[in-house]
C-alpha positions in Angstrom: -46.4 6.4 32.5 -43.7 5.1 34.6 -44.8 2.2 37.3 -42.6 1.7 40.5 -43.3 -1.8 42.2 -41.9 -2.5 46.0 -42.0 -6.2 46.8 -40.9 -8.3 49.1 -37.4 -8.9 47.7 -34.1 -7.1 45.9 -32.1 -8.5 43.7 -29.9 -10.4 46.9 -32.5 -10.6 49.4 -35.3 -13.1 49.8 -34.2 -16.0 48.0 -38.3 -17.6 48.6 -39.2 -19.4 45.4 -43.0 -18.2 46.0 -41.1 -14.7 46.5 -39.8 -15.0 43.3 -42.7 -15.6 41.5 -45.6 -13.3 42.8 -42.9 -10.3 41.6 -43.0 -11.6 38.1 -46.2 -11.9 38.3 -47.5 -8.9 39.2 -45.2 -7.1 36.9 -46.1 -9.2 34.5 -49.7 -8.4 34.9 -48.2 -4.4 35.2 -47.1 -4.1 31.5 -49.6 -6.8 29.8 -52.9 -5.4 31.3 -51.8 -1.8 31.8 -49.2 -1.7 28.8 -46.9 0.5 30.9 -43.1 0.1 31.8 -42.8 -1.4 35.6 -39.5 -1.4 37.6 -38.9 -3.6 40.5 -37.2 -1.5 43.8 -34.0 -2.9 44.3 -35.0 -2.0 48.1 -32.8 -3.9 50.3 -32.8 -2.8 54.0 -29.5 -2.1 55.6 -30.1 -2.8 59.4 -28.2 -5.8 60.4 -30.1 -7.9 62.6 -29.2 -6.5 66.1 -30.5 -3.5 65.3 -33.8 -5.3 64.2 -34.0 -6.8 67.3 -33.0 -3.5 69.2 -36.4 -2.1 67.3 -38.5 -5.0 68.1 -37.8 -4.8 71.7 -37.7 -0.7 71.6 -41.3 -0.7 69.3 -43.0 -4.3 70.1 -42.0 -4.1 74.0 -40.2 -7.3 76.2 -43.6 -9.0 76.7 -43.2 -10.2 72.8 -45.9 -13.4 72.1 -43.9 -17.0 71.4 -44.6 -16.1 67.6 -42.8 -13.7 67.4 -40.1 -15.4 69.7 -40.0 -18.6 67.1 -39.7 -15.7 64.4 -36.8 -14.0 66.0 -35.0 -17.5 66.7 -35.7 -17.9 63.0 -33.8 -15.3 62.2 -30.7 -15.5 64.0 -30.4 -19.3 63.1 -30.6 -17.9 59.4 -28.1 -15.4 60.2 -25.7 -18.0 61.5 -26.1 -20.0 59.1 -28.1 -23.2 61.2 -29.2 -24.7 58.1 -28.3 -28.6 58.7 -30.8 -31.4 58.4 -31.0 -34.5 60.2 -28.7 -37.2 57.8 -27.2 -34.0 55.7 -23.7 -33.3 56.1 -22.5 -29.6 56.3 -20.3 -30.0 53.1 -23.7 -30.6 51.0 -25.5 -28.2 52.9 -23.4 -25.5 52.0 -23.1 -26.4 48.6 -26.9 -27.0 47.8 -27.5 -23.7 49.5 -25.1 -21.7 47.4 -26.8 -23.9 44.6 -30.1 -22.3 45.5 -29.2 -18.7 45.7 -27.6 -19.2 42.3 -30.4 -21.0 40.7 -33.1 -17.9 42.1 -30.6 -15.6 41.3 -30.3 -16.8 37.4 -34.4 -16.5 38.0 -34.5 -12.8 38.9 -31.8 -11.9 36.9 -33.3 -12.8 33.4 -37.3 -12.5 34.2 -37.4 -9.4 36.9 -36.6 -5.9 35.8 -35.3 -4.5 38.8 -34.1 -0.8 39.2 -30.5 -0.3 38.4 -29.6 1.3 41.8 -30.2 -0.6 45.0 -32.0 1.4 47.7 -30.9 0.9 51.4 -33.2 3.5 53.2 -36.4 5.9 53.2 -33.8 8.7 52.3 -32.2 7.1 49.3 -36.1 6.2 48.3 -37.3 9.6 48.4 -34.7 10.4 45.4 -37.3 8.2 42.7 -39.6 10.1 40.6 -42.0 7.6 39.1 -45.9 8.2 37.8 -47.7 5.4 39.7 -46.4 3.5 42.9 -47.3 0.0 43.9 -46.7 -1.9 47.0 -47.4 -5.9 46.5 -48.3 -8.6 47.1 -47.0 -10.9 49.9 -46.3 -10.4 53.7 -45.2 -6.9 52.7 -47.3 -4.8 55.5 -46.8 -7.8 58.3 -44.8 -5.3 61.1 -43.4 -8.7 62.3 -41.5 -8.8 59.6 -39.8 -6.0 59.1 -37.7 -3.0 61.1 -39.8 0.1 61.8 -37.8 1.9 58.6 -38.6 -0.8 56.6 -42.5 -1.0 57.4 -42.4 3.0 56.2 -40.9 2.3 53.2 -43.5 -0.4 52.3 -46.0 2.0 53.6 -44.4 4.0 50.6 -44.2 6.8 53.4 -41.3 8.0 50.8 -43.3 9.1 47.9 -44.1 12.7 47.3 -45.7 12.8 44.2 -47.4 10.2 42.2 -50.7 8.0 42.4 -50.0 5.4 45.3 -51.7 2.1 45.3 -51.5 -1.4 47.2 -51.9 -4.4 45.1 -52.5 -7.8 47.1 -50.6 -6.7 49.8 -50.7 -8.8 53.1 -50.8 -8.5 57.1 -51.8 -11.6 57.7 -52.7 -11.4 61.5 -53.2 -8.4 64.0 -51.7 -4.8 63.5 -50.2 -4.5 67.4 -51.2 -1.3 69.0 -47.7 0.5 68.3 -48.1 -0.1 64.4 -51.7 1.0 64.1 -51.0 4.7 63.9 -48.0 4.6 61.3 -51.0 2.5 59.3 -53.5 5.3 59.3 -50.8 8.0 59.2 -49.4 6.8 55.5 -52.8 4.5 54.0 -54.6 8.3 54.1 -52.3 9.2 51.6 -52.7 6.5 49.3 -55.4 6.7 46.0 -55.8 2.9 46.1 -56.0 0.2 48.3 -56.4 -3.7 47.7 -55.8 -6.3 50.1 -54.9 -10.1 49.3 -57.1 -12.0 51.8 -60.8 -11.3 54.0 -58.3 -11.3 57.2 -56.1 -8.0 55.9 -59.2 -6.4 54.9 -61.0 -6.3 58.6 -57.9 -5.4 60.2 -57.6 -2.3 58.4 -61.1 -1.8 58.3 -60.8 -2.0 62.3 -58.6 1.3 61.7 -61.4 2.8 59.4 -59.5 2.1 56.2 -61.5 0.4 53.4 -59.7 -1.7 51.0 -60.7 -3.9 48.4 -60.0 -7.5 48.1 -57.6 -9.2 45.1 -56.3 -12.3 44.4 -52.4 -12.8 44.5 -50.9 -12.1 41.3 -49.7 -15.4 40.5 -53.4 -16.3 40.0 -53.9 -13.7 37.7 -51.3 -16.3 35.1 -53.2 -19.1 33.9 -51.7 -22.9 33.9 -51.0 -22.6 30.5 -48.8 -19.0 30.9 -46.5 -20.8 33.9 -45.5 -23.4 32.0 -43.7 -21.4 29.1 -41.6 -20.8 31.6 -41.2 -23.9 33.8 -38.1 -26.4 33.1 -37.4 -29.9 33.6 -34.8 -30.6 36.6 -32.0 -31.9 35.6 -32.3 -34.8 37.9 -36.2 -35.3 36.1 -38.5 -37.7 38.5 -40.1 -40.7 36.0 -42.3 -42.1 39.3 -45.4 -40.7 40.3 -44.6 -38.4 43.3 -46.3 -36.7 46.1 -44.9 -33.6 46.2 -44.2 -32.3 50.1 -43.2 -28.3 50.2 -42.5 -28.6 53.6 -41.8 -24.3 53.7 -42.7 -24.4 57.4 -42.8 -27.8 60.0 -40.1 -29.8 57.3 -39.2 -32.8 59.6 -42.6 -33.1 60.9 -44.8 -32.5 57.4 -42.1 -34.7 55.9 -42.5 -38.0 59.0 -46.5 -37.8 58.4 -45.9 -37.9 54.7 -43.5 -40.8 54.7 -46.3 -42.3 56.1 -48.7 -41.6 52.8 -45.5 -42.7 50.9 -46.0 -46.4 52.3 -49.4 -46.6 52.3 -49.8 -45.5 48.5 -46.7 -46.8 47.1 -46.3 -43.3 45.7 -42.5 -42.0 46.0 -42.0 -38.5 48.3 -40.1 -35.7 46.8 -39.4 -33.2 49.3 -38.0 -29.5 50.1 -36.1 -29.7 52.7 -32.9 -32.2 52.4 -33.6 -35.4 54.0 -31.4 -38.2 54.3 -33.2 -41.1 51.8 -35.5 -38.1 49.7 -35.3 -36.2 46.9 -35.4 -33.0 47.3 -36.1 -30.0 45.5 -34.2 -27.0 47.9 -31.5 -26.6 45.8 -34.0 -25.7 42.7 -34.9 -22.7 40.9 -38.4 -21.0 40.6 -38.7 -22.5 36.9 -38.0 -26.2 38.0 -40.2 -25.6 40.9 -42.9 -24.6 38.6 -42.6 -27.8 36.5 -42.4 -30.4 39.8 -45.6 -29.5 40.8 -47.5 -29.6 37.5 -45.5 -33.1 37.2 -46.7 -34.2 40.7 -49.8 -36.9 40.9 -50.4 -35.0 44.5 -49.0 -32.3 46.3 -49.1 -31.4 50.2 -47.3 -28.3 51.8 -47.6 -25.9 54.3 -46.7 -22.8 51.5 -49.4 -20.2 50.3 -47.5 -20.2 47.3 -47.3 -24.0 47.5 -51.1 -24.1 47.5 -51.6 -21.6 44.5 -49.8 -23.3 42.2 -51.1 -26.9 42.8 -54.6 -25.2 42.5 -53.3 -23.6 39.1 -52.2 -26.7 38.0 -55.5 -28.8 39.5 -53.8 -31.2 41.6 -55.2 -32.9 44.4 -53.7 -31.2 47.5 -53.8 -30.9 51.3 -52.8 -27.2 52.7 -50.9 -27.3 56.3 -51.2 -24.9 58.8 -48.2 -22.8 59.0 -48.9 -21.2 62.5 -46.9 -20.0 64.2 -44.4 -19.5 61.7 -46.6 -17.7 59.6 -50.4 -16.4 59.7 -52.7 -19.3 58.7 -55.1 -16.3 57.1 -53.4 -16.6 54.1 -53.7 -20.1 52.9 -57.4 -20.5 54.8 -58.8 -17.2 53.5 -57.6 -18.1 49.7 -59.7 -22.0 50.0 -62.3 -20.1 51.7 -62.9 -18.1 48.6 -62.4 -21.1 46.2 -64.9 -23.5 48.5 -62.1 -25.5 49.1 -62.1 -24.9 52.8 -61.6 -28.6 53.2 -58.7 -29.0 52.1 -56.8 -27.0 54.9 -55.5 -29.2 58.0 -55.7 -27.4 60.8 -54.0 -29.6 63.4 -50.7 -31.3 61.4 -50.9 -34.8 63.1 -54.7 -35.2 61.8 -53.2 -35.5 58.2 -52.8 -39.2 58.6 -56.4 -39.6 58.6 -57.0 -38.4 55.3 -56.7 -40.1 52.3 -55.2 -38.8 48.3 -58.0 -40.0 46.7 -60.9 -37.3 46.4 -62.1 -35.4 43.7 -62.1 -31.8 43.2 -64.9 -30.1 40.9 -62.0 -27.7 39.2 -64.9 -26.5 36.6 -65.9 -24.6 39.5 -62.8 -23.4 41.0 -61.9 -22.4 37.1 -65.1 -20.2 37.6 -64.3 -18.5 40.8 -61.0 -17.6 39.7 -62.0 -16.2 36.7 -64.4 -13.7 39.0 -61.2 -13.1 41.2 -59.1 -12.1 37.8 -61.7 -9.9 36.6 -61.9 -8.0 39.5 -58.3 -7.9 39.9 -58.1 -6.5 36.3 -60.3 -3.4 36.7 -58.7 -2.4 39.9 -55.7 -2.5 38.3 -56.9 -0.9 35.6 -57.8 2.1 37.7 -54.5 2.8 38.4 -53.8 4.5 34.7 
């Protein structure tokens, strides 16, 4: 049996180190618990951006929300290349951002079996013949996110025969009224559905599509499994360190931070570069991996961020993304674990809380072990 996988990146695109390491993850989980060969689409759209942004307003309509107006703005700073921080000259910029994509790139290049063509389009697509198809996990059925071509595709509305499953795949808010029928026009098809959080589950169910509920695949690797493949930076940290993934709101996460940083004489390593910090921007998935295990606490405004400092049981505080990116996704995971506490809602009230609190992780451990037995058997189904 042959296993097809469509993510959320390609070999060149997406260079997101929680990207990175859902994929290897979950075809990780593929060909341990199933035992069967899994490829990676090399999917890479080939719409420049204008064209994206001709769809949005042709699909989406001019009345677009201020979400998806930050989102666009996003984008075409990205495109441009705005990537300069306050106190960060363009020279260092430029060279820790080509330092980054190289660093990811070394990442997917010896852990992620990708296909050996890249795919630009549903028509190139439609040329695979594979057993079993699998879309998963991540924002990959948020239409905010992607062109109207691209949403088919990660609806697989390409495949003709073989078994076609989700696994963990996100929405994360909404589906807006000019999506909802491609939904229920290409789920019908599908054998298997799983969802990664309670919020993508009601939406579809709202459509009259039932879809069960698994945990991202980078919980389904235990603390133990990520760290045969984490690495020391080369610049390692000997100080304790509060760790500050500042994904989403960097300057503002990182000023109420610097706060913690002088109240507990802890030292801040940060994402984003910052004049005076250290930061981690310019590092691959594997260092990532071993800065927050090293980390005496961690606060970030990642999902990704917030899985792995639960996977390695330190003491965390979760940051609302919005409106940069649906909140469901980090609330609806501490929900589940009981941890629902641990998620600051409003960004400023972060200086009210303090780094010292325990977590019972005996029964977090236990939850998560029911979220990677279930996980397992609806894999499982898939062969």
């Amino acid at each position: 049996m042959r296993v097809a996988l469509l993510t959320y990146i390609s070999k060149y695109h997406n260079l997101s180190l929680g990207g990175a390491l859902q994929a290897y993850a979950l075809q990780y989980a593929i060909k341990s618990i199933l035992g069967e060969h899994c490829d990676i689409l090399d999917y890479y759209p080939s719409q420049k951006l204008y064209k994206q942004l001709l769809n949005s307003l042709r699909y989406k309509g001019l009345g677009i929300t201020s979400e998806f107006a930050s989102y666009l703005i996003k984008n075409i700073k990205q495109h441009l290349g705005f990537t300069l921080r306050k106190g960060v000259s363009t020279d260092y910029m430029d060279y820790i951002e080509k330092e980054r994509a190289k660093n990811i790139q070394k990442f997917k290049e010896h852990y992620i079996n990708f296909t050996s063509r890249t795919y630009h389009s549903i028509s190139e697509l439609k040329l695979l013949d594979y057993d079993i198809y699998v879309v998963g996990s991540d924002l990959v059925w948020n239409p905010r996110y992607h062109s109207l071509e691209a949403l088919n595709a990660y609806l697989l509305s390409f495949v003709k025969r073989g078994l076609k499953a989700s696994y963990g795949a996100s929405i994360g808010e909404n589906i807006p009224r000019w999506a909802q029928n491609i939904f229920k026009h290409h789920l019908k098809e599908f054998n298997f559905i799983s969802v990664r959080e309670e919020t993508s589950k009601r939406v579809l169910e709202r459509l009259g599509i039932n879809a069960e509920i698994v945990c991202d695949p980078t919980l389904l690797l235990d603390a133990e499994e990520w760290r045969k493949i984490s690495r020391i930076p080369k610049e390692k940290i000997d100080e304790p360190y509060v760790l500050v993934y500042n994904v989403y709101k960097p300057s503002e996460l990182l000023r109420l931070a610097s706060q913690i940083e002088h109240r507990e004489g802890l030292k801040i390593v940060t994402y984003f570069p910052h004049s005076g910090y250290y930061s981690f921007y310019s590092s691959g998935p594997q260092e990532f991996l071993w800065l927050i295990d090293n980390a005496d606490y961690v606060i970030t405004s990642s999902f990704h961020g917030t899985i792995f400092a639960i996977i390695f049981k330190k003491p965390f505080y979760a940051i609302n993304p919005s409106p940069e990116a649906p909140p469901s996704r980090i609330s609806d995971l501490l929900e589940q674990l009981e941890l629902k506490e641990r998620f600051i809602y409003k960004l400023k009230d972060l200086r009210y809380f303090t780094l010292d609190y325990d977590i019972d992780w005996n029964a977090v451990k236990k939850i998560i072990r029911t979220m990677r037995l279930k996980s397992t058997y609806f894999l499982k189904k898939l062969v």
